[in-house]
N, C-alpha and C positions, 0 to 999 in steps of 0.2 A: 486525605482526600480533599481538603479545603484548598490547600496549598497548590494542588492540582487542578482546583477548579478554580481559583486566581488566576493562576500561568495560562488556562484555558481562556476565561476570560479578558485577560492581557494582549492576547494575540488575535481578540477578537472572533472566538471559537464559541460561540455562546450556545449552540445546540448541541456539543460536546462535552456531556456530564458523567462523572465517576461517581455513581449510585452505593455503590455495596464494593465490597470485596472480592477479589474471584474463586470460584467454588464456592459461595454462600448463597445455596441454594434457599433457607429461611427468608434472607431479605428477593431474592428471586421470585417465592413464592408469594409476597409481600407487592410484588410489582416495580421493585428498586431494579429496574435495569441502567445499565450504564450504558451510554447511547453516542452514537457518532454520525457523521454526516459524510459520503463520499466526499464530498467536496471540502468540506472541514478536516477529512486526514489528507487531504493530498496539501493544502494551505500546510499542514503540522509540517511534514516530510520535506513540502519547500522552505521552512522555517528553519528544519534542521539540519535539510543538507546547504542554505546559504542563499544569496542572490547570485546569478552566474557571474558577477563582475566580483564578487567578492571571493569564489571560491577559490581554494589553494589544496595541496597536495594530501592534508591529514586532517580525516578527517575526524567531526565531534563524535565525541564519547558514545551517543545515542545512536551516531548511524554504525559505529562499527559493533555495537552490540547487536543490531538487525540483521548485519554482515554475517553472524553466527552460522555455518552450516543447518539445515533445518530441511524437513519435508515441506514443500507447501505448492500451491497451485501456483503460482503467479511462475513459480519456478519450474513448475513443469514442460510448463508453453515455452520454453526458453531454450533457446540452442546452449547444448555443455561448455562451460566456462565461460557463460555470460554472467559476469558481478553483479549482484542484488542484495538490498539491502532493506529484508521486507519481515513484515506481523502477520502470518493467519489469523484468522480465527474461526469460532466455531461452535452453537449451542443447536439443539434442537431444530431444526427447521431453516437455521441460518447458517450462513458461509460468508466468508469476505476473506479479502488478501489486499494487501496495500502496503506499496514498496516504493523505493527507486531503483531504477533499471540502470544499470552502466554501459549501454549500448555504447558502441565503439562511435567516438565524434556526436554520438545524440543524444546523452543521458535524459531519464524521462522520468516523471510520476505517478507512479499507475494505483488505480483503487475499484475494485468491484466488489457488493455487496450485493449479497441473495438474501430476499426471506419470503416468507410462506414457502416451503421447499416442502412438496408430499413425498420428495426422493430427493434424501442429504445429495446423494454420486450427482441429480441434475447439477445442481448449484456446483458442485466441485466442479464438473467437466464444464461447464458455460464460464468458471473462472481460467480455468487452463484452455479452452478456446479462445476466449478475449485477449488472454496475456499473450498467445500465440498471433493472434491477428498485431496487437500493438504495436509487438517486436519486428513483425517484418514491414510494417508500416515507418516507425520510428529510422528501422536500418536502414528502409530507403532513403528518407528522406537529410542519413547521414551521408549519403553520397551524391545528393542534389538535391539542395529546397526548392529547384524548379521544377522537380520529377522529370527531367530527362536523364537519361543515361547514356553516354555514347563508348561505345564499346570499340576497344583495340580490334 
């Protein structure tokens, strides 16, 4: 965990801490949570998938392990065979998804976190709404960053 919280530190992630272990509900009920920042995993995920000028065809280790088939909201909101390469997660009262999206011509960084949730399914369904909204946001704007469209 140190080691982790170096690299965190490294990359200038400093409200991004790896408290306890996962399942260890003792340090949990201790108050060791492990804590992240929307804006701090979308910085990680642009970390890992590269600068646009840098990126090339194969990719790191870490994104193709996220690539992994998986249940998850962000992937819900998503039209079938759109590439994603994303982490649920999920405790008590919390929800989050945060990925990158392989939209055709607009790959993206997506992150949304819920908490106080008096119903987990809200947080799920507001993550799979948003992913859903992103996606047809992002695919427009893969076919004009001026938002016109001019059709055959």
């Amino acid at each position: 965990m140190e080691n982790i919280t170096r690299r965190m530190q490294a990359l200038g992630l400093n409200a991004t801490k790896l408290r306890r272990h996962m399942m260890d509900t003792a340090a949990a009920r201790r108050g060791d949570e492990n804590v992240a920042t929307p804006d701090e995993l979308v910085r990680l995920l642009q970390a890992m998938y590269g600068p646009a000028d840098a990126r090339h065809d194969i990719p790191s280790a870490a994104v193709e392990l996220l690539k992994k088939p998986k249940e998850s909201r962000l992937r819900k909101g998503l039209p079938p065979g759109v590439a994603t390469a994303d982490k649920p997660g999920e405790l008590e009262g919390v929800r989050v998804d945060a990925g990158i999206v392989f939209a055709k011509n607009r790959p993206y960084v997506f992150c949304v976190m819920t908490t106080f949730l008096k119903d987990d399914a809200e947080g799920e369904r507001a993550i799979e709404e948003i992913s859903r909204a992103a996606y047809e946001y992002f695919s427009r704007l893969a076919d004009s960053p001026l938002g016109r469209r001019i059709r055959n």
